[in-house]
N, C-alpha and C positions, 0 to 999 in steps of 0.2 A: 297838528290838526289833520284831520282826515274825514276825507266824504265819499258816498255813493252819491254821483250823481243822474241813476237811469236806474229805475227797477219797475218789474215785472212782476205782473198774476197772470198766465198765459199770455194772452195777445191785448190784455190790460196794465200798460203802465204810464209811471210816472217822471215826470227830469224837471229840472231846475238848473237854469243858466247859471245864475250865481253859486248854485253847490257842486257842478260840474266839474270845478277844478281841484277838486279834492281837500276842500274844507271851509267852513263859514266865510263870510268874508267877513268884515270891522262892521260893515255894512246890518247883518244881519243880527248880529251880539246886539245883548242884551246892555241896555242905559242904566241900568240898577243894579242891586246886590254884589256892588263891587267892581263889576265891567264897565267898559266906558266903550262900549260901540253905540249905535247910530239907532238899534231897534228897530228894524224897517223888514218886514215881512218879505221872504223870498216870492220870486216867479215859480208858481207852478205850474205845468203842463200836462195835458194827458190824450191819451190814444187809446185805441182799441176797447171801447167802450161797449159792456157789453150789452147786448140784446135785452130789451126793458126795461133799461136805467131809464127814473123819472127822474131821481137827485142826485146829488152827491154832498157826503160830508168828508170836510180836510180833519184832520186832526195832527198835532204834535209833541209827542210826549217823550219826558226825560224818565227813561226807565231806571236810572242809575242817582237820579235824587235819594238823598239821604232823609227820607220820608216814611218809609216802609211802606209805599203804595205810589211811590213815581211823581211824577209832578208832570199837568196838563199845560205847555205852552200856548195853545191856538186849537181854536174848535170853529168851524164855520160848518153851520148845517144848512140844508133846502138849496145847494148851489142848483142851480136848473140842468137840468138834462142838455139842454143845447149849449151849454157853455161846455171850451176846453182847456179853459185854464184859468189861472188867478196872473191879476200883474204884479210886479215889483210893490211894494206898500198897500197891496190890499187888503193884509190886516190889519193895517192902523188908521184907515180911513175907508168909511161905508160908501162911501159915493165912488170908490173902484173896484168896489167888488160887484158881482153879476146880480141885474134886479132883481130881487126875490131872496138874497143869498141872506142868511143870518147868523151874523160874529156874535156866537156864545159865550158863557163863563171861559174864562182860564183858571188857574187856581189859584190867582192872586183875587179870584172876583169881580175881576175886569173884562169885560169881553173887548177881543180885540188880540192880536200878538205880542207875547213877552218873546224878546231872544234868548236866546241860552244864557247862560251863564253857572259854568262849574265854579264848585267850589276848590279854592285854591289848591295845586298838586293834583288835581284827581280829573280822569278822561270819562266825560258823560257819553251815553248814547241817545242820540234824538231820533226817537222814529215817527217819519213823517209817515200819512197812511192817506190814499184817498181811496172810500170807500160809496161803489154805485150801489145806490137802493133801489127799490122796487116802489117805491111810492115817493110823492109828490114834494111832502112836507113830512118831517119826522115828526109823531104825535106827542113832542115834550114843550115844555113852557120853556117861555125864552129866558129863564131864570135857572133853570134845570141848572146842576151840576156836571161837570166832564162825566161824568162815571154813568149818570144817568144816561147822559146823550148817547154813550156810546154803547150802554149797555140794551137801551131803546133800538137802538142802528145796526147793534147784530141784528135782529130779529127781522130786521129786512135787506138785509145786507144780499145782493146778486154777489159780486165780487169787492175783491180790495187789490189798490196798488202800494206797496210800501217802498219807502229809501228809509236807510239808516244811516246819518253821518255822527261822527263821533269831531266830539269836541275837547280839546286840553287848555288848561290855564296853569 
């Protein structure tokens, strides 16, 4: 297993304690489709924020799903401009993520965090991305699909932070 645990958009980025040492922990693995980790949403952090961020959305996505279009693990849109980070499980539960913050679809139709989970033999890429917007609230339904949100979220997208860790089973 192997992780970024610090990445950069200029003087915008992002780290996670728990991916810092170079790969998921048991911790963060996914409870379903064959894994047996724990499911509990990474710590995220961020700095250097740029000039007229009002939100932020996290997003996590498995570009290497055997899907033909990837697979959305976590979407959290409207995180508030004054927050800098997410804690340990605060994709699995609304009351520790920052007020106002809203846990969207993933692509099981769950909103909330799925962990990884590769299919056996084969090394996924998860890229985590937090991206500052320029407005308040993203103008989608809390129903929206990943592709919406984030296709909505370019369009006011200031900057983006990304890490990519790669995951094996």
């Amino acid at each position: 297993m192997i992780a970024a645990g610090t990445a950069r958009a200029g003087d915008f980025s992002i780290e996670s304690a728990e991916l810092a040492g170079g790969a998921f922990d048991r911790a963060q693995v996914s409870d379903s489709f064959g894994c047996h980790g724990r499911n509990i949403s990474p710590s995220i952090r961020w700095s250097g924020v740029p000039e007229g961020t009002q939100s932020y959305l996290l997003t996590m996505f498995d570009a290497d799903a055997p899907t033909g279009s990837g697979f959305w693990h976590w979407v959290v849109a409207d995180i508030p401009a004054l927050a800098h980070g997410l804690a340990p499980g605060s994709g699995n539960d609304v009351a520790g993520l920052p007020a106002g913050a809203v846990p969207m679809k993933n692509d099981t139709g769950h909103a909330g965090y799925l962990g990884p989970c590769p299919p056996q033999g084969d090394t996924h890429r998860y890229v985590i991305t937090l991206t500052a917007l320029k407005v308040a609230k993203l103008p989608v339904e809390r129903d929206a699909t990943p592709a919406v949100v984030g296709y909505t979220a370019h369009y006011q997208a200031l900057a983006k932070a990304t890490m990519t860790v790669r995951l094996s089973r």
